[in-house]
LUMDOTI-158168 format. One line per 5 residues: number of its first residue (from 1); their letters; for each residue x, z negated, y negated of N, C-alpha, C, O, CB. Coordinates in nm, 4 decimals. Glycine has a CB too. Layout:
N
NUM) a) X:Z:Y:X:Z:Y:X:Z:Y:X:Z:Y:X:Z:Y | ...
***
This chain:
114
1) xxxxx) 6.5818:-9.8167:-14.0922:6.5388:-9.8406:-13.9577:6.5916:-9.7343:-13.8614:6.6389:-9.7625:-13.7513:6.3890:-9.8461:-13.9526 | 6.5786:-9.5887:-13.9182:6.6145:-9.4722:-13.7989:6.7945:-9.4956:-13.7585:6.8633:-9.4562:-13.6643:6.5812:-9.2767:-13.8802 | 6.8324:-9.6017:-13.9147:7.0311:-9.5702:-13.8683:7.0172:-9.6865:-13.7634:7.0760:-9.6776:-13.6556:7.2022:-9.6145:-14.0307 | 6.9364:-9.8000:-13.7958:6.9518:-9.8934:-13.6448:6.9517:-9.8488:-13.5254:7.0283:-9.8746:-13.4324:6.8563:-9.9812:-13.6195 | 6.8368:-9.7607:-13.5325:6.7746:-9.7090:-13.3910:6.9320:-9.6045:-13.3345:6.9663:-9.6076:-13.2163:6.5850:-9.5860:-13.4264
6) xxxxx) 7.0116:-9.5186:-13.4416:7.1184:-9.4607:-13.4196:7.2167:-9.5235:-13.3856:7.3208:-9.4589:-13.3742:7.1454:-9.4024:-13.4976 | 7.2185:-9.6172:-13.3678:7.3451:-9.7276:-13.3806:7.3606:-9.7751:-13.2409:7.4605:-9.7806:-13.1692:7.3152:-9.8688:-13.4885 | 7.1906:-9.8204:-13.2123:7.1691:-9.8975:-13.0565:7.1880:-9.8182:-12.9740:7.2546:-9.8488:-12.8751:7.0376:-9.9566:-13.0140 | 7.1255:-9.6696:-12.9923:7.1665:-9.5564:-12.8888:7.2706:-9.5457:-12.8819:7.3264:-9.5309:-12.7732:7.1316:-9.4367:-12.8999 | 7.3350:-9.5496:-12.9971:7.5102:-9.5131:-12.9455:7.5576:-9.6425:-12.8538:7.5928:-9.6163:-12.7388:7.6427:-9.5017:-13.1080
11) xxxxx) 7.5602:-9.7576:-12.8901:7.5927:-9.8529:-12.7931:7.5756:-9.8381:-12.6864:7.6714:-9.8572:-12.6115:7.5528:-9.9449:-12.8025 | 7.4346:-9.7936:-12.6246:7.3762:-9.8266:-12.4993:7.4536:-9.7092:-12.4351:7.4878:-9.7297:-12.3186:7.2030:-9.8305:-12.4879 | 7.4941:-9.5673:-12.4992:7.5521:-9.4352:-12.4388:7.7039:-9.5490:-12.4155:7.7062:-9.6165:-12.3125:7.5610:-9.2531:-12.5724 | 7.8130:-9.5602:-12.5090:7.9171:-9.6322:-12.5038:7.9395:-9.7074:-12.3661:8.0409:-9.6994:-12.2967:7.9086:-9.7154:-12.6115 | 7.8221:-9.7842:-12.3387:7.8083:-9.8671:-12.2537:7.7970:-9.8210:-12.1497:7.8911:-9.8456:-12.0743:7.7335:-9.9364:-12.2708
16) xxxxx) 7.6870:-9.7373:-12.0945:7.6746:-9.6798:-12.0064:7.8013:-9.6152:-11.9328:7.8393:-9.6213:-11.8158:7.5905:-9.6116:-12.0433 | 7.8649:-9.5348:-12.0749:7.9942:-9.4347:-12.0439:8.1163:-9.4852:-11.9186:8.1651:-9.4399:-11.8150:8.0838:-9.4230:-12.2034 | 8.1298:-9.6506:-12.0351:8.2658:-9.7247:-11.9862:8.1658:-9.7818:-11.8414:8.2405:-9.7555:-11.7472:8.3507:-9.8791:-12.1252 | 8.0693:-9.8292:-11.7973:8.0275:-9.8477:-11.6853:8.0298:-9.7234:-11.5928:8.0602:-9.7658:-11.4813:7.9115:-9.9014:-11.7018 | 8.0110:-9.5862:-11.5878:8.0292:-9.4925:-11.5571:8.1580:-9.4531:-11.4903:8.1684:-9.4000:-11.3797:7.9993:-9.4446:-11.6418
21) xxxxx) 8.2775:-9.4944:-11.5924:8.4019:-9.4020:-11.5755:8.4455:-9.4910:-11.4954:8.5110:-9.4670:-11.3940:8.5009:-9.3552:-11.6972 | 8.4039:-9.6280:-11.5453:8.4806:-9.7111:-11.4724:8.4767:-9.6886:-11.3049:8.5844:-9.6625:-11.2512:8.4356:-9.8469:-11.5134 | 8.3811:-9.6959:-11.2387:8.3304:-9.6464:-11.1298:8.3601:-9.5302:-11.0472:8.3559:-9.5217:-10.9245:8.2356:-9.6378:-11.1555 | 8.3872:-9.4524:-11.1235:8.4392:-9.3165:-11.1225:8.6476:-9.2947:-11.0855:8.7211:-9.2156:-11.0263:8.3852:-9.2612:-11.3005 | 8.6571:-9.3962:-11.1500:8.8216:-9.4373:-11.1488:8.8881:-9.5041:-11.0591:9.0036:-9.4823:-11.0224:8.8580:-9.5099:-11.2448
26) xxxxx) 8.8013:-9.6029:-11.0157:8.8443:-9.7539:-10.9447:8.8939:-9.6141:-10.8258:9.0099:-9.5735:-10.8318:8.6794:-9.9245:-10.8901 | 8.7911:-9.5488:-10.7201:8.8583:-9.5070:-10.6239:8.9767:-9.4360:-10.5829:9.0513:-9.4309:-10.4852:8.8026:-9.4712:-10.5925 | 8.9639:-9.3817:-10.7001:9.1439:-9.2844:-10.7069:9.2060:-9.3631:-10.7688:9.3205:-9.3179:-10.7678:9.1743:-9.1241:-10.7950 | 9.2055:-9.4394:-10.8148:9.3155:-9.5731:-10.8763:9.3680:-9.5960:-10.7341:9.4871:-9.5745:-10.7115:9.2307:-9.7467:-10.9620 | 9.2647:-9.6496:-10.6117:9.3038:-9.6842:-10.4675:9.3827:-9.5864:-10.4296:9.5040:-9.6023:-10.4162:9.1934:-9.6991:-10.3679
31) xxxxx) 9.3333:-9.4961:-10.4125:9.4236:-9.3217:-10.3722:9.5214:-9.3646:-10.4183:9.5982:-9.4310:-10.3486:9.3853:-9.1522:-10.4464 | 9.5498:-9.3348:-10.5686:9.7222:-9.3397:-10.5751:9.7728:-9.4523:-10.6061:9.8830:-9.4621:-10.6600:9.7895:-9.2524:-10.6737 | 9.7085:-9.5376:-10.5798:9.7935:-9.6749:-10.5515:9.8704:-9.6892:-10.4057:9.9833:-9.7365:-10.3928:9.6858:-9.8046:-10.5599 | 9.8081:-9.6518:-10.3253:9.8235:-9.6319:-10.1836:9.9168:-9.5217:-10.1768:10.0101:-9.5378:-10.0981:9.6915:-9.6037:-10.1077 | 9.9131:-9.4272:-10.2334:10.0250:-9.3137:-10.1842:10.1221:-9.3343:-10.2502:10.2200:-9.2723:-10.2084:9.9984:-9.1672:-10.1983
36) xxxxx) 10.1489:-9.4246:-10.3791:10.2368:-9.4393:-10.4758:10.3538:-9.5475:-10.3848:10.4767:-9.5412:-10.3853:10.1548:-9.5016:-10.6254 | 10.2460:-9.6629:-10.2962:10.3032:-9.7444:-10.2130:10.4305:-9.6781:-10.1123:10.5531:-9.6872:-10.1178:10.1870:-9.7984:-10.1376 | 10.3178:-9.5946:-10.0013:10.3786:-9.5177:-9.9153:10.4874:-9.4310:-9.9866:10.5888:-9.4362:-9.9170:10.2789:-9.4411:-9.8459 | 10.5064:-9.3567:-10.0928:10.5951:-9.3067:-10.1933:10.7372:-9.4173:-10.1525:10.8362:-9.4062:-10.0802:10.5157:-9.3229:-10.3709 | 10.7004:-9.4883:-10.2127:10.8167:-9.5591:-10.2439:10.8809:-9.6719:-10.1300:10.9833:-9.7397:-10.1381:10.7805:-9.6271:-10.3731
41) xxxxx) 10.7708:-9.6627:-10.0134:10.8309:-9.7513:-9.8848:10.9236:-9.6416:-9.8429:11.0417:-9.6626:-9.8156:10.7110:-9.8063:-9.7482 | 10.8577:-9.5051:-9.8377:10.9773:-9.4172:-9.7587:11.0958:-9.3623:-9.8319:11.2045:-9.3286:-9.7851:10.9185:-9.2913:-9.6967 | 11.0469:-9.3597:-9.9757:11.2145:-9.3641:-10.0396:11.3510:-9.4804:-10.0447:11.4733:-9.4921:-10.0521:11.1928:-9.3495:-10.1832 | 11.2198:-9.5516:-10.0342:11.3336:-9.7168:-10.0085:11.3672:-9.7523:-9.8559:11.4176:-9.8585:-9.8194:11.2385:-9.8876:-10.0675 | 11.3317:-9.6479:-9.7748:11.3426:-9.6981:-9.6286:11.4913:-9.5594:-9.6497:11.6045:-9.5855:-9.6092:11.1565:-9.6736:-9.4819
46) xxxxx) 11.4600:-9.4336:-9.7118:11.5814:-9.3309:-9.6580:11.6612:-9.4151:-9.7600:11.7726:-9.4127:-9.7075:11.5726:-9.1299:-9.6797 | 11.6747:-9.4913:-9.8779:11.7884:-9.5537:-9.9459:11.8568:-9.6510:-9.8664:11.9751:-9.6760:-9.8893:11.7486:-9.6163:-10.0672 | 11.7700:-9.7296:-9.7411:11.7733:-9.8081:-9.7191:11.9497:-9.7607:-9.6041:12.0618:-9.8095:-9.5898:11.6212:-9.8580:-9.6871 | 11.8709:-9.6398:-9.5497:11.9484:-9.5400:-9.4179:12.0864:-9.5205:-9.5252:12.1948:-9.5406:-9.4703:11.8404:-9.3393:-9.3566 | 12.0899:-9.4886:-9.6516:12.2035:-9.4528:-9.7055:12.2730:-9.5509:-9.7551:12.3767:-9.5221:-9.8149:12.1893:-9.3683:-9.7889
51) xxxxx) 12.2435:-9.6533:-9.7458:12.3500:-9.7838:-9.7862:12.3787:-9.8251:-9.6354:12.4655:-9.9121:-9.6415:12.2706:-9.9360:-9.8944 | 12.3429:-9.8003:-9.4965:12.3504:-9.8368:-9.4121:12.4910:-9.7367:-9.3861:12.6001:-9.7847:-9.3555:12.2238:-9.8436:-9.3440 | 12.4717:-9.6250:-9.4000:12.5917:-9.5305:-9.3479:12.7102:-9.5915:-9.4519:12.8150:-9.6327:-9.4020:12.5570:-9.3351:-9.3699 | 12.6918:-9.5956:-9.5863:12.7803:-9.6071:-9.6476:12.8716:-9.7737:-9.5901:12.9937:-9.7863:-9.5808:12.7179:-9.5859:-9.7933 | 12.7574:-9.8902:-9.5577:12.8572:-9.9372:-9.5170:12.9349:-9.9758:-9.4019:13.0145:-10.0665:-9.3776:12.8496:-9.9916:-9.5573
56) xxxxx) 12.8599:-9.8245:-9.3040:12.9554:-9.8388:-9.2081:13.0781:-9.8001:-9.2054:13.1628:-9.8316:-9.1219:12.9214:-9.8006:-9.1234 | 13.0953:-9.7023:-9.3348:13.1865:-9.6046:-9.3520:13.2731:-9.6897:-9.4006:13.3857:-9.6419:-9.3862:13.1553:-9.4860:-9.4300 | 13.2765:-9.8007:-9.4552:13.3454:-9.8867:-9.5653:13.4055:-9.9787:-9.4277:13.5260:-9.9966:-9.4097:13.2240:-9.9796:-9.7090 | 13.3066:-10.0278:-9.3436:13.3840:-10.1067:-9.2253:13.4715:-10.0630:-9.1448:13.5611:-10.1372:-9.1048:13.3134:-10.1512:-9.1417 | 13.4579:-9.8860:-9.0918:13.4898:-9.8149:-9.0071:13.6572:-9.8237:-9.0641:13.6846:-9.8027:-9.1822:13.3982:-9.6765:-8.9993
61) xxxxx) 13.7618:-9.8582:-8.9596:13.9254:-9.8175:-8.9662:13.9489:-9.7073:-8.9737:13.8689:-9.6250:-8.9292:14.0080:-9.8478:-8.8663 | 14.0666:-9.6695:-9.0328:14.0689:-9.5242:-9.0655:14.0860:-9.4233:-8.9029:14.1797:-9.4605:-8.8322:14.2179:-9.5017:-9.1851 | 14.0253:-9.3383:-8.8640:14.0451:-9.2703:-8.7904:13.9251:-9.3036:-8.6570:13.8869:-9.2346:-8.5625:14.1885:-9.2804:-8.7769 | 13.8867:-9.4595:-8.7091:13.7693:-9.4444:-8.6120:13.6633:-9.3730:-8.6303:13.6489:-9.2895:-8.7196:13.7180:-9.5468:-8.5864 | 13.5813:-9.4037:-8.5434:13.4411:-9.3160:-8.5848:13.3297:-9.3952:-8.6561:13.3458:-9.5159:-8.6383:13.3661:-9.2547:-8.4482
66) xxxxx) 13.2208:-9.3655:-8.7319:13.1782:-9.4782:-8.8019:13.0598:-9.4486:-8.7104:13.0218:-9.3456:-8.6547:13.1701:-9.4872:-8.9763 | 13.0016:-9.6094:-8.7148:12.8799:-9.6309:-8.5876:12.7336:-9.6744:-8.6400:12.6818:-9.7690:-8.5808:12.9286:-9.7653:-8.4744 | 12.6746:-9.6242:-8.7277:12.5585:-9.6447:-8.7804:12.3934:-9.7120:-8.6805:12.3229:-9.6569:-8.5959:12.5493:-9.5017:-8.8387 | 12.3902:-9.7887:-8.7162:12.3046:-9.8683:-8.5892:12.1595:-9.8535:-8.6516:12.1545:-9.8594:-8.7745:12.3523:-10.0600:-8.5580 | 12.0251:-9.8324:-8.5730:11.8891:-9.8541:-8.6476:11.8682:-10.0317:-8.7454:11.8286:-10.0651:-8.8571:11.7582:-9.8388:-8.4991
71) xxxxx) 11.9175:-10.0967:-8.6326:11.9076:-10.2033:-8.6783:12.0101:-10.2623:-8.7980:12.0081:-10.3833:-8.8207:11.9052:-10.2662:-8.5723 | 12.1011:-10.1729:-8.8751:12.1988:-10.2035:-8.9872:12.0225:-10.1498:-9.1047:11.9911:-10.2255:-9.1965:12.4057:-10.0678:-8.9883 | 11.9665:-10.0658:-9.0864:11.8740:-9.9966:-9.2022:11.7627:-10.1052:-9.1428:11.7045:-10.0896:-9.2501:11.8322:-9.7914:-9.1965 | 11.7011:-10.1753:-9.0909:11.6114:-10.2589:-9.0792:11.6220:-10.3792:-9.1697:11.5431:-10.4345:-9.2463:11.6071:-10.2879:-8.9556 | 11.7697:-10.4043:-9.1275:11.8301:-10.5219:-9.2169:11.8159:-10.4837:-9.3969:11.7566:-10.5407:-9.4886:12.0155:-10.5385:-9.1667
76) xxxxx) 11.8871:-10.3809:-9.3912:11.8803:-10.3497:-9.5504:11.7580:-10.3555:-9.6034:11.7253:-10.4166:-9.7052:11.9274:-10.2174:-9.5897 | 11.6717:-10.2729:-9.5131:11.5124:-10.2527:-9.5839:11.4522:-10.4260:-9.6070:11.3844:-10.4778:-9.6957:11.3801:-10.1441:-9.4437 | 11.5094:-10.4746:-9.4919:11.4673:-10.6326:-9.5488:11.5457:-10.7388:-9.6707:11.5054:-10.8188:-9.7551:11.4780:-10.7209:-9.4171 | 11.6485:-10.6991:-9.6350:11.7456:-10.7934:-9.7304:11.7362:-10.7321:-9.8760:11.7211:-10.8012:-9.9768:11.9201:-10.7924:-9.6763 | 11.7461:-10.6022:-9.8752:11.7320:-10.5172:-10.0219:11.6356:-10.5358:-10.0882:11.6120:-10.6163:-10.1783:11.7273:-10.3819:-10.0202
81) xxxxx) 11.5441:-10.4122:-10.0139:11.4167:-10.4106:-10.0765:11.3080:-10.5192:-10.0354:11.2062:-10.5227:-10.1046:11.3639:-10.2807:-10.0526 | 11.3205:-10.6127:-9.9239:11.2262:-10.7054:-9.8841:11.0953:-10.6598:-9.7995:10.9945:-10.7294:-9.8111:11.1871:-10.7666:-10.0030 | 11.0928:-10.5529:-9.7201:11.0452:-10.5418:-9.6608:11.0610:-10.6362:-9.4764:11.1340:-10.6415:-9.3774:11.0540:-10.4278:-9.7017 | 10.9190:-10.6997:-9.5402:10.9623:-10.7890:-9.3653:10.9732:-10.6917:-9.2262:11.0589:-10.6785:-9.1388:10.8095:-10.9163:-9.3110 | 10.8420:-10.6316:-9.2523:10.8501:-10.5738:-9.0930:10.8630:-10.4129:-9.1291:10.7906:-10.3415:-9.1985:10.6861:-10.6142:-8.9797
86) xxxxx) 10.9866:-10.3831:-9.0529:10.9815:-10.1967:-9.0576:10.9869:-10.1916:-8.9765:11.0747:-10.2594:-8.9231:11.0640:-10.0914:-9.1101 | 10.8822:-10.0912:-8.8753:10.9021:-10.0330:-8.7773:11.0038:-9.9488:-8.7452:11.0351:-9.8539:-8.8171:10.8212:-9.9910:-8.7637 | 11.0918:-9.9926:-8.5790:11.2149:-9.9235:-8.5585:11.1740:-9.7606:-8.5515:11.2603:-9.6770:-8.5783:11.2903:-9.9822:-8.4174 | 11.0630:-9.7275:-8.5210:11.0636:-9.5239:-8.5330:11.0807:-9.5108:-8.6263:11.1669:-9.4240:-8.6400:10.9449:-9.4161:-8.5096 | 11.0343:-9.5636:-8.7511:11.0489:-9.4788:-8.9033:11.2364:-9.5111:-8.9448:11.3225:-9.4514:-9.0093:10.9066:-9.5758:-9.0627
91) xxxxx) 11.2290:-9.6464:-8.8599:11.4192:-9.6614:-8.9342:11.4670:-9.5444:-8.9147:11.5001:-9.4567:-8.9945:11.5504:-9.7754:-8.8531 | 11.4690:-9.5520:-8.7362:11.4964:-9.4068:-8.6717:11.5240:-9.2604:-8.7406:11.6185:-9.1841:-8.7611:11.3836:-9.3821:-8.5976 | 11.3805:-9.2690:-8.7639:11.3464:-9.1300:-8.8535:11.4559:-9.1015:-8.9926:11.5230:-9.0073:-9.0348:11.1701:-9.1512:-8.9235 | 11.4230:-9.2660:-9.0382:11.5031:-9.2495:-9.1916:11.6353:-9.1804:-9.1313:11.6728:-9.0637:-9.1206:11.5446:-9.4238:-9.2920 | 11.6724:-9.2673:-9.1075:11.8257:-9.2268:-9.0135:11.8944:-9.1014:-8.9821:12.0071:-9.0691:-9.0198:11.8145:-9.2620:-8.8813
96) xxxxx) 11.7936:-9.0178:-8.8904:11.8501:-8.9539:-8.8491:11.8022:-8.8438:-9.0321:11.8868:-8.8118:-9.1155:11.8134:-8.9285:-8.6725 | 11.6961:-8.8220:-9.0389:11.7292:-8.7340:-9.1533:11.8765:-8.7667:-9.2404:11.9649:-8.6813:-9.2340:11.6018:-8.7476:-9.2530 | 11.8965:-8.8733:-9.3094:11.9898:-8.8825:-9.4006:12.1158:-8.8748:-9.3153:12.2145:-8.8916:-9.3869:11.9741:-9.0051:-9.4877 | 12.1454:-8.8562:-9.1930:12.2801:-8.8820:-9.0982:12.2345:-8.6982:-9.0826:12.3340:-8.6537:-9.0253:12.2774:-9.0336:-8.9154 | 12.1685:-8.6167:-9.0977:12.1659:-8.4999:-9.0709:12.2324:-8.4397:-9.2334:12.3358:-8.3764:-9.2550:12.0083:-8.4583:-9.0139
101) xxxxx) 12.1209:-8.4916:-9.3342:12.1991:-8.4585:-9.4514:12.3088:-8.4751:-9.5250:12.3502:-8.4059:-9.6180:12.1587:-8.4720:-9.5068 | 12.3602:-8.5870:-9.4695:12.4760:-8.6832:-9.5535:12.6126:-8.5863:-9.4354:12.7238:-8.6388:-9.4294:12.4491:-8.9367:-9.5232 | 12.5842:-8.4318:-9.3400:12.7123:-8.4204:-9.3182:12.7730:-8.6050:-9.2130:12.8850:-8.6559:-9.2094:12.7826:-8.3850:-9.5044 | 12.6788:-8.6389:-9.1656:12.7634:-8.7413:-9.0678:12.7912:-8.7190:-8.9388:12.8268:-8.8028:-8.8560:12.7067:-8.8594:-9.0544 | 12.7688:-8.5679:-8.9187:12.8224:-8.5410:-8.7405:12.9425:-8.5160:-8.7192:12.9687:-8.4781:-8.6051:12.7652:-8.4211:-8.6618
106) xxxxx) 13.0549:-8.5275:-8.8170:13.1830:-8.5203:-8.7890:13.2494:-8.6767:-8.7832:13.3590:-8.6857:-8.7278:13.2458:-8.4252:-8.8958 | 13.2172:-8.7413:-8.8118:13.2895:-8.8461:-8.8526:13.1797:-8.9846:-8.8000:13.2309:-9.0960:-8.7891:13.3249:-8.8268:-9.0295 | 13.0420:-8.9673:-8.7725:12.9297:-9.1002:-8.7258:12.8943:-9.0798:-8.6014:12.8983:-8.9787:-8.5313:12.7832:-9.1151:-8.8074 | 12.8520:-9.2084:-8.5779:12.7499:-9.2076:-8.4399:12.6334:-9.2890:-8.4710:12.6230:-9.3934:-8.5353:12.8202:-9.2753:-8.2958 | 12.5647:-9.2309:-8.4221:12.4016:-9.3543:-8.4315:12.3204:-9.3445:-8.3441:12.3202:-9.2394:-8.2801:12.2905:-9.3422:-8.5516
111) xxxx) 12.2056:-9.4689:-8.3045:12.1395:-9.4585:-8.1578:12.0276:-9.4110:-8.2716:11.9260:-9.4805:-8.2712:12.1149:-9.6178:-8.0245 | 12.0300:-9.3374:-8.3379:11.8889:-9.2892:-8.4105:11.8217:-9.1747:-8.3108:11.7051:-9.1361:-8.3021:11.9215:-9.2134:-8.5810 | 11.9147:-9.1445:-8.2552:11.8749:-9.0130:-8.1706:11.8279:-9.0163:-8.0295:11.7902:-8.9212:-7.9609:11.9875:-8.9269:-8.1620 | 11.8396:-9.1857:-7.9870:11.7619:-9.2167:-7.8453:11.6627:-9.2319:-7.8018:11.6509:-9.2541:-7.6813:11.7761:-9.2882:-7.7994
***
């Protein structure tokens, strides 16, 4: 009889536990589900800025200047990755960071900077 009584307690603790943690989890599951999102919209929005330069660079004649537009990285972020709506400040933003890093002030132009 006392191993029954040991048995049910453990269940009811078990039970309790996984009702417990569970509860305990769900909200930071939200947390980094949400930042994991934002994570990866803004890495796929600056990838988005670096396939945009690259193919202006690929269109650009030799000796012209290559002309990187907000609206070439809007397109990508949609056609690529499928993002419907990107707001033009963050294209912007993407933009001008990766046109600052990518070394494109000798050779690009972009209205990222208007």
């Amino acid at each position: 009889m006392a191993g029954l009584g040991f048995v049910a307690l453990g269940v009811v603790l078990i039970a309790a536990g996984a009702l417990w943690k569970g509860r305990a989890i769900r909200p930071l599951f939200r947390k980094r589900a949400r930042a994991a999102l934002a994570r990866d919209y803004r890495r796929q929005l600056l990838r988005s800025a670096d396939m945009a330069i690259a193919a202006a660079r690929r269109r650009a004649a030799r000796g012209e200047p290559v002309i990187v537009r907000i609206d070439d990285v809007i397109g990508i972020a949609s056609q690529h990755f499928g993002h419907d709506v990107v707001p033009r400040e963050q294209a912007a933003a993407a933009l001008r960071q990766r046109y600052e890093a990518g070394g494109c002030r000798r050779d690009c132009m972009t209205d990222a900077f208007d």
